[in-house]
C-alpha positions as CSV (number, residue, x, y, z in Angstrom):
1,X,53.3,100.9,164.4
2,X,55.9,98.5,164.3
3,X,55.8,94.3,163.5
4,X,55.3,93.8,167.1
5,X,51.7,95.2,166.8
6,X,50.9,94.2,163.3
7,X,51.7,90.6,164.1
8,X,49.2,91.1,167.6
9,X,46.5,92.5,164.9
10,X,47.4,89.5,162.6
11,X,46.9,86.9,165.5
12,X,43.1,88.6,166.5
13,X,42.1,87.9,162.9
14,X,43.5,84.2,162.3
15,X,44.3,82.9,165.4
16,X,47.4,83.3,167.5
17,X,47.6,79.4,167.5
18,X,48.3,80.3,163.4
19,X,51.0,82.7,163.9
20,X,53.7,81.3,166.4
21,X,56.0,79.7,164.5
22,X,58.0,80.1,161.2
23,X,55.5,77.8,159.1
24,X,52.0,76.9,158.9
25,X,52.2,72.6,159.5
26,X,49.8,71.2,157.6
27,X,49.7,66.9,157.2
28,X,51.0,65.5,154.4
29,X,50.6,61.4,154.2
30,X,52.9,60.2,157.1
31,X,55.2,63.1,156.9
32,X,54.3,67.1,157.9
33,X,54.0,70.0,155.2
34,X,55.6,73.0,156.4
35,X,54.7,76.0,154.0
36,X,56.2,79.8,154.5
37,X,56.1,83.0,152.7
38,X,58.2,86.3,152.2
39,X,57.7,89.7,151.1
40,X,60.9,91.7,150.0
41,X,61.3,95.3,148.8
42,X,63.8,97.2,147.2
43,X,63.6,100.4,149.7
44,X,63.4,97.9,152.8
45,X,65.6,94.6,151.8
46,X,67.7,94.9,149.1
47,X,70.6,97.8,149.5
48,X,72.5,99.1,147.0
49,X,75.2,97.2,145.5
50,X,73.2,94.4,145.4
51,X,73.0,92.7,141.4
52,X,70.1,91.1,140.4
53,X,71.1,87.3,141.0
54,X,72.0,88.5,145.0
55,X,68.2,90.0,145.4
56,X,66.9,86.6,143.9
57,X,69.1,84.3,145.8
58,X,68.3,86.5,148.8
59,X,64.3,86.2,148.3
60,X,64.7,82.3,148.0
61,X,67.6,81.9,151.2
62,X,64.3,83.9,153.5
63,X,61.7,81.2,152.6
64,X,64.0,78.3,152.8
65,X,65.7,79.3,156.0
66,X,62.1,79.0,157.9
67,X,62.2,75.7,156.4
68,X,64.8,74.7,158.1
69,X,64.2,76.2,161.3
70,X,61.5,73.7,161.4
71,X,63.8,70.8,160.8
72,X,62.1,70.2,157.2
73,X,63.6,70.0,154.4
74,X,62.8,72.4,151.8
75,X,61.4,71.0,148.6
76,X,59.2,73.2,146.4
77,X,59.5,77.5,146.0
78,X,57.2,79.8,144.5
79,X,58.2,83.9,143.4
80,X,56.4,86.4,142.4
81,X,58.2,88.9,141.2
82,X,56.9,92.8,140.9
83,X,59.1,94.9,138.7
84,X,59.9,98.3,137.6
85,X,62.2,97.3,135.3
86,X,62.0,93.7,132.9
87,X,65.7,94.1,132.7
88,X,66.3,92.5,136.4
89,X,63.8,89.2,135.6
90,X,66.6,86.9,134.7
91,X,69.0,88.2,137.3
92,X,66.5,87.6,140.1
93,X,65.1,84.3,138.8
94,X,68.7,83.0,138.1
95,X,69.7,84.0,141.8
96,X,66.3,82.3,142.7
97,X,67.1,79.0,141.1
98,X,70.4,78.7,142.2
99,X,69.7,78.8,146.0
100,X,66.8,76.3,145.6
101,X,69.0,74.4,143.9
102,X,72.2,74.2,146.8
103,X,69.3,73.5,149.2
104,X,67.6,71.1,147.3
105,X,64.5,72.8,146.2
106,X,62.7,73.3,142.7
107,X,61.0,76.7,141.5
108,X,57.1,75.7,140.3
109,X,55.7,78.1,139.3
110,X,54.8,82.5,140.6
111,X,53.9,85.6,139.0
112,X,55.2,88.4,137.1
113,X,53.6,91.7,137.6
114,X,54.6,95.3,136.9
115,X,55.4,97.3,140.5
116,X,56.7,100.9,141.4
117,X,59.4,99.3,143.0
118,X,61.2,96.0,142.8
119,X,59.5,93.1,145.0
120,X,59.7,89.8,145.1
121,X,57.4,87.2,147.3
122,X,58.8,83.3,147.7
123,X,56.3,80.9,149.2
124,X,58.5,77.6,150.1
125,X,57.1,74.0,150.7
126,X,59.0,71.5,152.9
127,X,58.5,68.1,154.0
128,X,59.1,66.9,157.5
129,X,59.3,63.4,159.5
130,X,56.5,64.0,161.9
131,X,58.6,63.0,164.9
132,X,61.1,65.6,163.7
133,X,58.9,68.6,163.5
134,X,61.1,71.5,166.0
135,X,58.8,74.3,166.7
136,X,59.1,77.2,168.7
137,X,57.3,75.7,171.5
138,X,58.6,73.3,173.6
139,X,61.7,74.9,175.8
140,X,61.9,73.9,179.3
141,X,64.1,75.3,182.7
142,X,67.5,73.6,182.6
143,X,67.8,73.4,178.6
144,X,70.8,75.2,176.6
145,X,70.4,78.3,174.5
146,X,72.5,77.3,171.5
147,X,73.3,79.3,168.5
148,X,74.7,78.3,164.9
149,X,77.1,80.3,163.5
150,X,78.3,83.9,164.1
151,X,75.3,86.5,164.7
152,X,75.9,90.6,163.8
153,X,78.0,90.0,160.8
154,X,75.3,90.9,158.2
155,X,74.3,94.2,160.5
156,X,77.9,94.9,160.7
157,X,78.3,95.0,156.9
158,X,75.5,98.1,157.1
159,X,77.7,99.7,159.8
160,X,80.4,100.2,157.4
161,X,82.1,96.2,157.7
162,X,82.6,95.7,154.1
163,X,84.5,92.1,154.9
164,X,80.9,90.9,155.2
165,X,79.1,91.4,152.3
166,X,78.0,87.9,151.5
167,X,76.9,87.7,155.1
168,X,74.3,90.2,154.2
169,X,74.0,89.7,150.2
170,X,74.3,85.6,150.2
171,X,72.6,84.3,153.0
172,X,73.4,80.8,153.8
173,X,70.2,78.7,154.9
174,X,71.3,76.1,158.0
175,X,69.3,73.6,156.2
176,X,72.0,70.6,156.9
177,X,71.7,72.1,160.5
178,X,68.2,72.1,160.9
179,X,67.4,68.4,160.0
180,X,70.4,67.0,162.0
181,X,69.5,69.4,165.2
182,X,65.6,67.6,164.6
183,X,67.2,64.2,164.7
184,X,69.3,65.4,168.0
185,X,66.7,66.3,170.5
186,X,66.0,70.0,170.2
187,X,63.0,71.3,172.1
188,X,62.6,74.2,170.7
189,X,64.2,76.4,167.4
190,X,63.9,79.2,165.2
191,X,66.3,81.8,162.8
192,X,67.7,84.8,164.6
193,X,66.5,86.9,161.4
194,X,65.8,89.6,163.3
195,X,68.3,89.5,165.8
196,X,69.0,87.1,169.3
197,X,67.3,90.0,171.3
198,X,63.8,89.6,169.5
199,X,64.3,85.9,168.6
200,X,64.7,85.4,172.7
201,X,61.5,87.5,173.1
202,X,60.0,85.3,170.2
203,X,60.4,82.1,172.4
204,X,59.9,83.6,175.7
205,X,56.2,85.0,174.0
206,X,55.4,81.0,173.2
207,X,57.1,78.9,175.9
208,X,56.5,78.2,179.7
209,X,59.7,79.6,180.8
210,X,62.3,82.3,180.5
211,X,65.8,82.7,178.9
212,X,69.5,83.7,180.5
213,X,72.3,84.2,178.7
214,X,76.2,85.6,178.7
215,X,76.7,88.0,176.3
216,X,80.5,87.1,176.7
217,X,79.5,83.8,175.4
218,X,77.7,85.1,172.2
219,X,80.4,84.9,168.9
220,X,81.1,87.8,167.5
221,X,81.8,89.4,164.3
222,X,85.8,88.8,163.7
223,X,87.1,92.4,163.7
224,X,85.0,94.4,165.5
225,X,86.0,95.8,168.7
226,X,83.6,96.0,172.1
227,X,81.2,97.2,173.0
228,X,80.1,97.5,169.0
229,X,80.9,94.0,168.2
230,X,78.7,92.9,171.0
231,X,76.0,95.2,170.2
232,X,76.3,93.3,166.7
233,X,75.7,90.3,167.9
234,X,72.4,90.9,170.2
235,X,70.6,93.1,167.5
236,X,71.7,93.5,164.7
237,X,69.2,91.4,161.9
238,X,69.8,89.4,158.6
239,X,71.5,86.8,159.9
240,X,69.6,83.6,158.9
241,X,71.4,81.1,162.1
242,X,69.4,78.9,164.2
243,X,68.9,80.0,167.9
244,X,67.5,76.7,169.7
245,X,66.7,74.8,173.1
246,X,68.2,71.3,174.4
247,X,68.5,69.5,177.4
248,X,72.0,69.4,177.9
249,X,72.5,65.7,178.1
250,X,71.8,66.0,174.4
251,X,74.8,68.8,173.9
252,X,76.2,68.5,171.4
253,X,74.8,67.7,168.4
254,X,76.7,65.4,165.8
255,X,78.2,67.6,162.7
256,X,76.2,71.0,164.0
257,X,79.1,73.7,164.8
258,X,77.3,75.9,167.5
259,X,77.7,78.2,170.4
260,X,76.1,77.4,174.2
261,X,74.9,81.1,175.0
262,X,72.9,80.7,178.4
263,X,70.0,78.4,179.6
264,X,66.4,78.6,180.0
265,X,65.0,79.6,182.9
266,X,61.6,79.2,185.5
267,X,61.2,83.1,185.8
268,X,59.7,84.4,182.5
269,X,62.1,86.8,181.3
270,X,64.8,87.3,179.2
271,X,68.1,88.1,180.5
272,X,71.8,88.8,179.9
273,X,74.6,88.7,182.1
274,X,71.7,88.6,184.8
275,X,69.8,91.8,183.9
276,X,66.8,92.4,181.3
277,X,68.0,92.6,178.1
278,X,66.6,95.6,175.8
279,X,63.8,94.2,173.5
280,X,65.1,95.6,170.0
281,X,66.2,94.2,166.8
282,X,65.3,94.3,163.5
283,X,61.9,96.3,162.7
284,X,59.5,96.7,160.0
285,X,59.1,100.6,159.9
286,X,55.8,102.1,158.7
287,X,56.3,105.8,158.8
């Protein structure tokens, strides 16, 4: 079973309306809550070579990057951390407290439990204009497919890239990004965490049209030669950009450095360089 069909088992029991976008919006006064969470393992998320202060800035980039593919801003974090060994507590939390902190975010509180394997879980809080709320819905034909950033660099570093270890180590969070493309007229936005391929088929799943893009268009990782570095950029995951919708009339947005990849289209489907693209990314694996 892969996420795919968990998340289809997820949205039977709470509602698929519960389950389409990066946060849960709840109301908060005369502003929006946003509110995430994260589950990361050593075995699945952190590889080796990471120290303790990468897997806790890591666990708090996650939460805060869904955040800000909402356009919120993120303002309160929560970790739980499961160890099998005391000795990487400070090195986690430290890591922790210095990413909320770059992003404007305060730790509050968690839990510290004894595990078989290293785990921590972030639950972030973010506040959001309620005009300025971006969710995955919303995409319509004749809007650009924009990303931020350089997709495939933190897969790359798995493939044997070592040049792009704090791709993969130090995620950056396109906070700034995220509230300045919600004051610019985005229709619709997420993070390409698990790759443009699956992000596209992410949006196509929740919107009333489909996506085209040119792979030719798509940045790639500096370095690389094709086909790999294109391969990269489609599929590879841990990348933490922002893949979003805008009419074009609104292109470009004021201090957001970003990429016009393809369009959205009537037909519902997702292509590139006019065929289907393979649905693949990053998976959760359960075998």
């Amino acid at each position: 079973m892969d996420d795919r069909e968990l998340l289809k088992t997820v949205m039977e029991i709470v509602g698929e309306e519960n389950c389409r976008d990066d946060c849960a919006v709840l109301p908060c006064g005369d502003q929006l809550m946003v509110a995430t969470t994260d589950m990361l393992h050593k075995t699945t998320d952190f590889v080796e070579g990471m120290t303790d202060w990468q897997i806790g800035w890591m666990s708090a980039a996650v939460t805060i990057s869904d955040i800000a593919s909402m356009g919120a801003a993120p303002k309160y974090v929560l970790i739980a951390v499961g160890l099998d060994r005391w000795e990487h507590l400070a090195g986690v939390m430290q890591g922790a407290q210095d990413c909320c902190k770059k992003f404007g975010a305060a730790i509050i509180g968690g839990d510290i439990d004894h595990h078989d394997e290293l785990t921590v879980v972030t639950t972030g809080l973010g506040l959001v204009d309620r005009v300025r709320l971006v969710q995955r819905t919303g995409a319509r034909p004749g809007d650009l497919v924009c990303i931020t950033g350089t997709p495939g660099q933190a897969q790359a570093w798995l493939d044997g890239y070592k040049q792009f270890e704090k791709a993969l180590f130090e995620p950056q969070p396109r906070v700034a990004e995220g509230h300045l493309l919600s004051c610019g007229g985005v229709t619709a936005m997420m993070d390409d965490s698990d790759g443009i391929a699956l992000s596209l088929y992410d949006l196509l799943g929740v919107n009333e049209c489909g996506f085209s893009i040119d792979s030719g268009l798509v940045p790639h990782p500096a370095g690389i030669s094709e086909p790999q570095a294109r391969e990269l950029a489609l599929y590879g995951g841990g990348d933490y950009e922002l893949i979003f919708t805008l009419p074009p009339d609104r292109y470009p947005v004021t201090g957001v450095p970003c990429t016009v990849i393809g369009k959205a289209i009537p037909e519902k489907v997702v292509l590139a360089d006019g065929k289907p693209l393979e649905k693949r990314g990053y998976q959760h694996r359960w075998s």
